[in-house]
ROSE-4610 file (N, C-alpha, C; in Angstrom, 1 decimal, always signed):
// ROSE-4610
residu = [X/X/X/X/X/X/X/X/X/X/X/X/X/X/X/X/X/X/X/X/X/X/X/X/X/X/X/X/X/X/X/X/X/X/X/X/X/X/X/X/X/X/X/X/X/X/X/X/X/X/X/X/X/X/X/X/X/X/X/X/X/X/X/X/X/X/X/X/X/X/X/X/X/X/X/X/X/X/X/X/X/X/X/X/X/X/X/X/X/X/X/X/X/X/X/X/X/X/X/X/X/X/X/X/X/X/X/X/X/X/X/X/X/X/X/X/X/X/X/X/X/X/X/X/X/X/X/X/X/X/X/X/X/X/X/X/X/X/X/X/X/X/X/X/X/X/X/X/X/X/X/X/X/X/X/X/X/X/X/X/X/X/X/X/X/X/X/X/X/X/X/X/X/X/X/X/X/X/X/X/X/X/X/X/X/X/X/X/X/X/X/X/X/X/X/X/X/X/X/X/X/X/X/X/X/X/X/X/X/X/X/X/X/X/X/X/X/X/X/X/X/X/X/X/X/X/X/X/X/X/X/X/X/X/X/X/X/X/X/X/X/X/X/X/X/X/X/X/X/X/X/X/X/X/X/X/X/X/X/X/X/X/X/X/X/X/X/X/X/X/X/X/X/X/X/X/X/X/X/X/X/X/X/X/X/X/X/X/X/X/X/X/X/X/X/X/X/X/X/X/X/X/X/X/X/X/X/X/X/X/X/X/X/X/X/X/X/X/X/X/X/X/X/X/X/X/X/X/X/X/X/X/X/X/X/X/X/X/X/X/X/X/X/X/X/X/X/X/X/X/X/X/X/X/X/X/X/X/X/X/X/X/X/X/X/X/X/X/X/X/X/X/X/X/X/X/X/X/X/X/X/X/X/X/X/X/X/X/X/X/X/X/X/X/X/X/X/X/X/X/X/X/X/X/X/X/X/X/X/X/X/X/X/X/X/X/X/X/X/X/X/X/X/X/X/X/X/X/X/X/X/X/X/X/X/X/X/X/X/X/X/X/X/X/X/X/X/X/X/X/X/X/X/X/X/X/X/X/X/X/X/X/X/X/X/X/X/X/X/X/X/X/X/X/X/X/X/X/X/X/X/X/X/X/X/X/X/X/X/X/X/X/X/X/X/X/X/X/X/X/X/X/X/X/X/X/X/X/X/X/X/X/X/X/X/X/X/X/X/X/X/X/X/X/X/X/X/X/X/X/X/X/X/X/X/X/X]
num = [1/1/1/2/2/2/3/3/3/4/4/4/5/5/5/6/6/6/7/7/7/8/8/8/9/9/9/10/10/10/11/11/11/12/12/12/13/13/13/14/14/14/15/15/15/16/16/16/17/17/17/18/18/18/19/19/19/20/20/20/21/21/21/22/22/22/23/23/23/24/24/24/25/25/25/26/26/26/27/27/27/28/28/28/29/29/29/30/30/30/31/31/31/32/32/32/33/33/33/34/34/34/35/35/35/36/36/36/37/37/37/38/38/38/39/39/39/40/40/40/41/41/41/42/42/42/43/43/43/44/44/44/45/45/45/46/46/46/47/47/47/48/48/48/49/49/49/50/50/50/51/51/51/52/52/52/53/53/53/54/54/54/55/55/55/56/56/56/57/57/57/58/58/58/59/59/59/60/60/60/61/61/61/62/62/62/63/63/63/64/64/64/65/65/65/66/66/66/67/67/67/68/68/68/69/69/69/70/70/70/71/71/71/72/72/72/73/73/73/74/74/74/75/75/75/76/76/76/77/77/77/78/78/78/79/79/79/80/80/80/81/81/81/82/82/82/83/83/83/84/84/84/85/85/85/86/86/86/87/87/87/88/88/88/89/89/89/90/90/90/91/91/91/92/92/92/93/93/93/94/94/94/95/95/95/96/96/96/97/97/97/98/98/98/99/99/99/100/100/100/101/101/101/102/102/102/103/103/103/104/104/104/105/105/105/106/106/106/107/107/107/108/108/108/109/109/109/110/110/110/111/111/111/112/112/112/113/113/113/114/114/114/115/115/115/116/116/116/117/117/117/118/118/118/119/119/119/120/120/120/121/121/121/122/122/122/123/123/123/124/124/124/125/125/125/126/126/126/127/127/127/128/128/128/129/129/129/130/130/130/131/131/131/132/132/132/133/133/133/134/134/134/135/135/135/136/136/136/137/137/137/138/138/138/139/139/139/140/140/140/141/141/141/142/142/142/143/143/143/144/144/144/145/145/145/146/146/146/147/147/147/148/148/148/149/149/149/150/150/150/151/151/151/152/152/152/153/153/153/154/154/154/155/155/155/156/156/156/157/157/157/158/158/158/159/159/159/160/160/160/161/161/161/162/162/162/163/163/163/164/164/164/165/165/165/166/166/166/167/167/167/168/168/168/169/169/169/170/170/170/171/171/171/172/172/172/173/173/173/174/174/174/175/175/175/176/176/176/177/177/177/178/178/178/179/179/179]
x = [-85.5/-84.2/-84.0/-83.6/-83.6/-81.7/-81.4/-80.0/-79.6/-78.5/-77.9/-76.9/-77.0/-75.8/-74.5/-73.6/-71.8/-71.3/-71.2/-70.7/-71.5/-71.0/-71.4/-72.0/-71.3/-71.4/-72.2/-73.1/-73.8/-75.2/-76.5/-77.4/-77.6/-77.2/-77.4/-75.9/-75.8/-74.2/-74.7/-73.8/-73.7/-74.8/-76.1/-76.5/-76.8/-76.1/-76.6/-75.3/-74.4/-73.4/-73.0/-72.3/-72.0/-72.1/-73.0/-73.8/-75.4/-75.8/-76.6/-78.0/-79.0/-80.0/-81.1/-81.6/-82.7/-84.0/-85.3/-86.4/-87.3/-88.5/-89.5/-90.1/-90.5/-91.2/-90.3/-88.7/-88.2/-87.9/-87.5/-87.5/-86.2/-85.8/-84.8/-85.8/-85.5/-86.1/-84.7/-84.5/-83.3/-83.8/-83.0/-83.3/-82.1/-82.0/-81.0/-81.5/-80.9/-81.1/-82.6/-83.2/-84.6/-85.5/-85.5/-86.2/-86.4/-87.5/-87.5/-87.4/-86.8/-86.4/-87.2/-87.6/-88.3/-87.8/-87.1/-87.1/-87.9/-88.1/-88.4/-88.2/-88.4/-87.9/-88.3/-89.1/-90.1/-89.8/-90.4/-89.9/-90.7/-89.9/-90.1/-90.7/-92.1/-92.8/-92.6/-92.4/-92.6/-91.3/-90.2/-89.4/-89.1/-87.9/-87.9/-87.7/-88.4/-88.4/-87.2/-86.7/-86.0/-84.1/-84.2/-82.8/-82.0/-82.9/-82.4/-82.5/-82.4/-82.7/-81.2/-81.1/-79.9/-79.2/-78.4/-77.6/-77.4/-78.2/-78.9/-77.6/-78.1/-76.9/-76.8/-78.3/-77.7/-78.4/-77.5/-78.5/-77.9/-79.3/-79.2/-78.8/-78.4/-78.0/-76.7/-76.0/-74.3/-73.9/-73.0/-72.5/-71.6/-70.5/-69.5/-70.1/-71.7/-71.9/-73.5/-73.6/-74.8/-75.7/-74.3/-74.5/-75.0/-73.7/-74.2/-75.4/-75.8/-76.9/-78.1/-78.0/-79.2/-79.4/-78.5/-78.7/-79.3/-78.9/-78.8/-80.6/-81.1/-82.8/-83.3/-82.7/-83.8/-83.7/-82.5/-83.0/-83.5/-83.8/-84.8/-86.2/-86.3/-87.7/-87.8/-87.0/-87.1/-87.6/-87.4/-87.6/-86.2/-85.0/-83.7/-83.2/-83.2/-83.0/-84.6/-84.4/-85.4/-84.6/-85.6/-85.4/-86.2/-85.8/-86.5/-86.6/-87.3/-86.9/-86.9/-86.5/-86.2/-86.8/-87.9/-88.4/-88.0/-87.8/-87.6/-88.5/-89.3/-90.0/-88.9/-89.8/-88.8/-90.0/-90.0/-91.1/-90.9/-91.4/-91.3/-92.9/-92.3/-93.3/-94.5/-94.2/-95.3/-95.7/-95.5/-96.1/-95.3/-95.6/-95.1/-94.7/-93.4/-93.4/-92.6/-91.7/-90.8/-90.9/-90.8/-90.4/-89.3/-88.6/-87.9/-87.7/-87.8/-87.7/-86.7/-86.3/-85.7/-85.7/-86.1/-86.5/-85.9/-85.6/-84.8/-83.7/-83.4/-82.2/-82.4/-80.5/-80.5/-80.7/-81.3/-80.8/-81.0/-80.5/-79.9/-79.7/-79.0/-78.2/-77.5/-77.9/-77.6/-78.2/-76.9/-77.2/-76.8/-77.0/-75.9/-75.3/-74.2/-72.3/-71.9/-72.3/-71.9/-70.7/-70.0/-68.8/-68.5/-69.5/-69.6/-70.3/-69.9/-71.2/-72.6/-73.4/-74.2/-73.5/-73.9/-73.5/-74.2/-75.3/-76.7/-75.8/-74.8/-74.5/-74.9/-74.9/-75.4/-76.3/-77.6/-78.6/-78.4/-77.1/-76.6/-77.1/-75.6/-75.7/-77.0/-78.0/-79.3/-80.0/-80.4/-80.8/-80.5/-79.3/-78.8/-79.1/-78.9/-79.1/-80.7/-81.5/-82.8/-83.5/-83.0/-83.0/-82.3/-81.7/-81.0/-82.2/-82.6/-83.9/-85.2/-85.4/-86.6/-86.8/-85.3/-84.9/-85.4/-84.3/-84.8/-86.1/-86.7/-88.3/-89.1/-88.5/-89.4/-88.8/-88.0/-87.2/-88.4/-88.5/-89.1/-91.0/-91.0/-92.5/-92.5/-92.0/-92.0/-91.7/-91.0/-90.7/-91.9/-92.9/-94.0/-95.3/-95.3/-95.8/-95.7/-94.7/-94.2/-94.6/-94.3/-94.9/-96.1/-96.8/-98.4/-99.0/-98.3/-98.8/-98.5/-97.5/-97.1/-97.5/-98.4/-98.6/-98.1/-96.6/-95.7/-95.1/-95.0/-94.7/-93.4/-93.3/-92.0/-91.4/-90.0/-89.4/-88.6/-88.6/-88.0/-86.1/-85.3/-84.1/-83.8/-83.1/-82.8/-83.8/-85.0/-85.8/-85.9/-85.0/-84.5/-83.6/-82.9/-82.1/-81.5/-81.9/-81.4/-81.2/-81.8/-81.3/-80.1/-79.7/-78.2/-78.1/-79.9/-80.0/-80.6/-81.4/-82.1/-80.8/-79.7/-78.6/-77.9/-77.4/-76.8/-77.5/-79.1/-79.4/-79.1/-78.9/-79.4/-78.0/-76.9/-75.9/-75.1/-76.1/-76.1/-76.8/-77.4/-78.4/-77.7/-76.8/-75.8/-75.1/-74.3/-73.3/-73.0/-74.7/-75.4/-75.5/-76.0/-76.0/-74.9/-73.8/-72.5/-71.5/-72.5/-71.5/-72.0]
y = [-41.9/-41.4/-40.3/-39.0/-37.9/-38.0/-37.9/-38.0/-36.5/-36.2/-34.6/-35.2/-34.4/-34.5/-34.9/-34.9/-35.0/-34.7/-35.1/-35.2/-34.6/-34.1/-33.4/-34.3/-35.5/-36.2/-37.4/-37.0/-38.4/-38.1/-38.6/-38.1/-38.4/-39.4/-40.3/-40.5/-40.7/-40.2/-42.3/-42.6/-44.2/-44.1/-44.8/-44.9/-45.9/-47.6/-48.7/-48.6/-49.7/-49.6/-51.6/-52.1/-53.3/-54.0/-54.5/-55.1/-54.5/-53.7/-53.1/-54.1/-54.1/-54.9/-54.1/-54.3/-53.7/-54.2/-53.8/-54.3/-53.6/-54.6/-53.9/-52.8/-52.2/-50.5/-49.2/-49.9/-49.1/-48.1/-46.7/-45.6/-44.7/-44.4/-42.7/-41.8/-40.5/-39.0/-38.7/-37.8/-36.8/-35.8/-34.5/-33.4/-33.7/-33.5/-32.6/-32.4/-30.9/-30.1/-30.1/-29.7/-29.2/-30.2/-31.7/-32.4/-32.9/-34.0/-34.5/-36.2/-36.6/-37.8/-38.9/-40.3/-40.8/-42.7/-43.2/-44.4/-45.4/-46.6/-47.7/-49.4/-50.3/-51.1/-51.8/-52.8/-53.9/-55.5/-56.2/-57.6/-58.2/-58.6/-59.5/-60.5/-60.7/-61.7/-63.1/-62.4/-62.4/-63.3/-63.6/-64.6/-65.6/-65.9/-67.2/-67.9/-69.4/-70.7/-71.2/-71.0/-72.1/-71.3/-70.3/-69.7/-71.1/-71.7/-73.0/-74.8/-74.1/-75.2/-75.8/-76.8/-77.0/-75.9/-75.9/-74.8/-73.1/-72.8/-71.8/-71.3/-70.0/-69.6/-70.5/-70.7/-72.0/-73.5/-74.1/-75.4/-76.1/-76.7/-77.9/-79.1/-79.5/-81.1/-80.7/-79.9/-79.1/-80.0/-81.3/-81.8/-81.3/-79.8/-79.2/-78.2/-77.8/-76.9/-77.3/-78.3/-78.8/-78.3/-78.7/-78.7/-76.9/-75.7/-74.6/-73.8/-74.8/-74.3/-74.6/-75.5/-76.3/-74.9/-74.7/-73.7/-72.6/-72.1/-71.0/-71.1/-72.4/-72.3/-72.5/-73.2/-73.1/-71.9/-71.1/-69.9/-68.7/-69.0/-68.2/-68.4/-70.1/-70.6/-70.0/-70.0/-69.4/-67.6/-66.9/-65.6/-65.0/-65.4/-64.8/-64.1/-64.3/-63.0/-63.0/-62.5/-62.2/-61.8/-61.7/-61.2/-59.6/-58.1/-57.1/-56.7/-55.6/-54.1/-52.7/-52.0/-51.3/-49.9/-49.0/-48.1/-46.8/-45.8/-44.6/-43.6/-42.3/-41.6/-40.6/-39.3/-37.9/-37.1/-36.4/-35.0/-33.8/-33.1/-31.3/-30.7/-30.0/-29.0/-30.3/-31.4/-31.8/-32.9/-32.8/-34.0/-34.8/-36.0/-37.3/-37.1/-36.5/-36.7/-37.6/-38.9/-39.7/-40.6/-42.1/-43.3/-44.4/-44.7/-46.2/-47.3/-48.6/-49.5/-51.1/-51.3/-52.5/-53.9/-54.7/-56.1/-57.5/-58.4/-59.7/-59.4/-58.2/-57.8/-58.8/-59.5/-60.5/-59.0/-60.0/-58.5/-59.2/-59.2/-59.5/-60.8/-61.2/-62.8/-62.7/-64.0/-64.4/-66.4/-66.8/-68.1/-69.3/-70.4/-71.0/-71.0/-70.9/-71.2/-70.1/-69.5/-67.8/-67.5/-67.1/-66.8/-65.2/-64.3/-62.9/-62.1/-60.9/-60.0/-59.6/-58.9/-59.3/-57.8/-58.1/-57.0/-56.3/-55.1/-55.2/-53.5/-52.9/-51.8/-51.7/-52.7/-52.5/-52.4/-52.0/-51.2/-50.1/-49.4/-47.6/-47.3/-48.6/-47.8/-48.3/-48.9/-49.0/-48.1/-47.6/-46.2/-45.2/-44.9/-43.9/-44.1/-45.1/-45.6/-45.3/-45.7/-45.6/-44.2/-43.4/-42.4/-41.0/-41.6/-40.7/-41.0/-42.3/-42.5/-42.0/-42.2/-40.8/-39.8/-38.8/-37.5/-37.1/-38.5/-38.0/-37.8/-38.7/-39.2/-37.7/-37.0/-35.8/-34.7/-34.5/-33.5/-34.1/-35.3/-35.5/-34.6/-34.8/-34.8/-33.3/-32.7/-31.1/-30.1/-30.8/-30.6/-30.6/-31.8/-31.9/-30.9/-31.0/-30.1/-28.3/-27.9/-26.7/-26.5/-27.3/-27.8/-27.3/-28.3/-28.3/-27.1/-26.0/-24.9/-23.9/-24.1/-23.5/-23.6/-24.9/-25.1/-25.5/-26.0/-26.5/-28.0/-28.3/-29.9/-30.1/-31.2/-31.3/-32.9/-32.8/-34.2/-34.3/-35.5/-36.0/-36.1/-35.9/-36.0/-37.5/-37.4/-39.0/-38.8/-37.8/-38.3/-36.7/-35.9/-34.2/-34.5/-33.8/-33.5/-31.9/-31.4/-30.0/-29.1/-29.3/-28.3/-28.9/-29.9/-30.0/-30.9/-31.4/-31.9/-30.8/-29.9/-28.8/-27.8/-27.8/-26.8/-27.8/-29.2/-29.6/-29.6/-29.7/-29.5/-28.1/-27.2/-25.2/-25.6/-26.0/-25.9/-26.6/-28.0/-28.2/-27.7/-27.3/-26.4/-25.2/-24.4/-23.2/-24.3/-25.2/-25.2/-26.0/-26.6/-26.5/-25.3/-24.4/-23.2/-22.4/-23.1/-21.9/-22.7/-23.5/-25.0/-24.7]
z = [-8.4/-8.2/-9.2/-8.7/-10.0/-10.5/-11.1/-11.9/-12.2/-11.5/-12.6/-13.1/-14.1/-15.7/-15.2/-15.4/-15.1/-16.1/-17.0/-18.2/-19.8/-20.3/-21.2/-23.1/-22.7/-24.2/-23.2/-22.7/-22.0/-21.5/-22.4/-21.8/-20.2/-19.7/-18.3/-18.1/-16.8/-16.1/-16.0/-15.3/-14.8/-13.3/-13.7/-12.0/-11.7/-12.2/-11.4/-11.3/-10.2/-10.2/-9.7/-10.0/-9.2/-8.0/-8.0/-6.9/-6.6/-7.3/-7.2/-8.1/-7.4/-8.3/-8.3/-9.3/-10.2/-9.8/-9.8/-9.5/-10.8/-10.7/-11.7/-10.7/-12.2/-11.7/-11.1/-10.6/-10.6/-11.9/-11.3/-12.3/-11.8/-12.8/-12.9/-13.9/-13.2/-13.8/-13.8/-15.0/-15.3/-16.2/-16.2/-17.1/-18.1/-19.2/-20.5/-21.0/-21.9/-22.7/-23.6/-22.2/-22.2/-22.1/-21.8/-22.0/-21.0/-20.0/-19.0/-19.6/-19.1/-19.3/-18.6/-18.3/-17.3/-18.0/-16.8/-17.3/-16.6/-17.1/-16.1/-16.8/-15.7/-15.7/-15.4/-16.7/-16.5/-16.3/-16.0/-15.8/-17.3/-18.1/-19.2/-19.2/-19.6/-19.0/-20.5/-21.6/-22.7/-23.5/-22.2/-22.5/-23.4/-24.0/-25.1/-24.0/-24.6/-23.2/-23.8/-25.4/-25.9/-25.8/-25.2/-24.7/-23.5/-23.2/-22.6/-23.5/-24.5/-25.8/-26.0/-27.3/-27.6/-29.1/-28.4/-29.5/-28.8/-27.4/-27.1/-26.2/-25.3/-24.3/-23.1/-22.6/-21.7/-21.7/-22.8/-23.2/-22.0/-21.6/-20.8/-21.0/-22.2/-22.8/-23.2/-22.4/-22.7/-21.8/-21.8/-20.9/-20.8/-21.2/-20.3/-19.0/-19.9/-19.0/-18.0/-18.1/-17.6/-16.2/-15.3/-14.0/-13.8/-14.8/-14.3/-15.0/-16.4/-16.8/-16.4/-16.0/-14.5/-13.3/-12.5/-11.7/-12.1/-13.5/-14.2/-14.2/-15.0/-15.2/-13.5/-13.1/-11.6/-10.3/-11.3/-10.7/-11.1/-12.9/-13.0/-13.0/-12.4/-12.0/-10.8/-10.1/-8.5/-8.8/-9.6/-9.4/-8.9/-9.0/-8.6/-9.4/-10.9/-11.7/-12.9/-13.4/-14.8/-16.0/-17.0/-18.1/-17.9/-18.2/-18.1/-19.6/-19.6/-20.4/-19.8/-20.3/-20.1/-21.1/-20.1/-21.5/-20.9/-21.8/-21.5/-22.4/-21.5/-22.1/-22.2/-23.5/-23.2/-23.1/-22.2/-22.4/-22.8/-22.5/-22.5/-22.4/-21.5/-21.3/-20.7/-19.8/-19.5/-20.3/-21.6/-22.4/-23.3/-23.2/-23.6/-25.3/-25.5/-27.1/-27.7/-27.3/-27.6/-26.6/-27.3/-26.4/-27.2/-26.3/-27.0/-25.7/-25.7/-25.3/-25.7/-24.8/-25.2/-24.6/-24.7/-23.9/-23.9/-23.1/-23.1/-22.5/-21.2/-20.7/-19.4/-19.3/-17.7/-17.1/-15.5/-14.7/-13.7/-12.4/-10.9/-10.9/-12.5/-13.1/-12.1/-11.0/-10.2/-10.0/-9.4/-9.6/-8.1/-7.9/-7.0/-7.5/-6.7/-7.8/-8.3/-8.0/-9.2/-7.8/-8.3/-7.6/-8.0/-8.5/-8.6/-8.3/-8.1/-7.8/-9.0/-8.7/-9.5/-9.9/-11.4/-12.3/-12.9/-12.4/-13.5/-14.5/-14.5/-15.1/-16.3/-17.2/-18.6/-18.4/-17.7/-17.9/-18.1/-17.8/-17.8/-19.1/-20.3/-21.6/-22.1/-21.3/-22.3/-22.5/-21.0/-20.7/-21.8/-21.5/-22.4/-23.7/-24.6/-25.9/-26.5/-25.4/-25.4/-25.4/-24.1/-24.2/-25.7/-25.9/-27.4/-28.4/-28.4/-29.4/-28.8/-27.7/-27.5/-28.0/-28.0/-27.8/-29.2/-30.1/-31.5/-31.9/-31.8/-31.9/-31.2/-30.1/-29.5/-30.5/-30.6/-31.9/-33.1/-33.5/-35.0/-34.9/-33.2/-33.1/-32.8/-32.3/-32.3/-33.3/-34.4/-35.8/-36.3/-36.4/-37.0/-36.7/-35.2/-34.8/-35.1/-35.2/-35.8/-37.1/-37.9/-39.4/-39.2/-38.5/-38.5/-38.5/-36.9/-37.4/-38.3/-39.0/-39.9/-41.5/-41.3/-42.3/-43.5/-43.3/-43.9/-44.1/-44.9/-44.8/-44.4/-43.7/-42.8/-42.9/-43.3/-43.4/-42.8/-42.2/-41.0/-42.0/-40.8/-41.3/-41.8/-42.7/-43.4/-44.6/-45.0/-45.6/-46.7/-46.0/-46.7/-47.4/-48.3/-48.8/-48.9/-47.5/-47.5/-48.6/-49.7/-50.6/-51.3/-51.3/-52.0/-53.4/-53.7/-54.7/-55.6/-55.2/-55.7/-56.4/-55.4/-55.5/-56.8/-56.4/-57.6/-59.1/-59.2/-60.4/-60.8/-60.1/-60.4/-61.2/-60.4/-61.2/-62.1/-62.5/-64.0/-65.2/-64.4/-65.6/-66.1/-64.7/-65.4/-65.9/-65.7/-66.6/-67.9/-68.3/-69.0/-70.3/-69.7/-70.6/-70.7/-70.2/-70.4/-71.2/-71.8/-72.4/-74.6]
């Protein structure tokens, strides 16, 4: 499915929408601001068994909620919903320079008794979330790369100090000597 932009403070516009269900291997391609985006959407094989424990989201020994936590596990025995993740590459120019992922997401949570539509939308802001951590990670790696040929050492933001510790010593040292 290719995505154009809409919105300007959004790497991914909304593209699952309410009632809409997700499958593994499906994918969205999108462009921003120079980068090729590529998501997909795995089935979680790698599941906690004990999310149906006691103390958990849906314990089975919950005598208020028994009956619908019962449905809830025999229909993810059935294959009716899963647990996914969700990974998103960023490219440019062709090559893979950033990824982020996230895993243990419901998706086409669907049950007997459910008296709703299936709701998989929070995959939008995952996407998106995931995708901003690509982006950075492709920025960090094209930085490095730039470095490289330049022959320059390169630090990742968070790990610089722009000059503003270098600039604060210059100017104790003037006023230092004007003292």
């Amino acid at each position: 499915m290719s995505v154009q932009m809409q919105r300007s403070d959004s790497i991914i516009p909304g593209v699952i929408e309410i009632g809409d269900r997700v499958g593994e291997g499906e994918d969205w391609n999108w462009d921003f601001r120079g980068y090729h985006f590529v998501a997909k959407i795995e089935v979680d094989d790698d599941r906690p068994d004990d999310d149906f424990g006691p103390g958990h989201c849906f314990d089975l020994k919950d005598p208020d909620h028994h009956v619908e936590n019962l449905a809830i596990h025999d229909a993810l025995l059935a294959g009716k919903w899963h647990f996914y993740g969700v990974v998103v590459k960023a490219y440019r120019c062709g090559l893979e320079l950033g990824s982020n992922s996230l895993w243990g997401i419901e998706g086409n949570f669907d049950y007997e008794g459910r008296n709703k539509p299936v709701d998989n939308t929070h995959f939008n802001e995952i996407m998106q979330e995931c995708a901003r951590e690509a982006a950075e990670e492709a920025k960090d790696k094209i930085h490095e790369l730039v470095a490289s040929l330049l022959n320059v050492e390169y630090m990742r933001r968070g790990q610089r100090d722009d000059g503003r510790i270098q600039q604060q010593q210059r100017r104790a040292k003037c006023l230092e000597s004007h003292t």
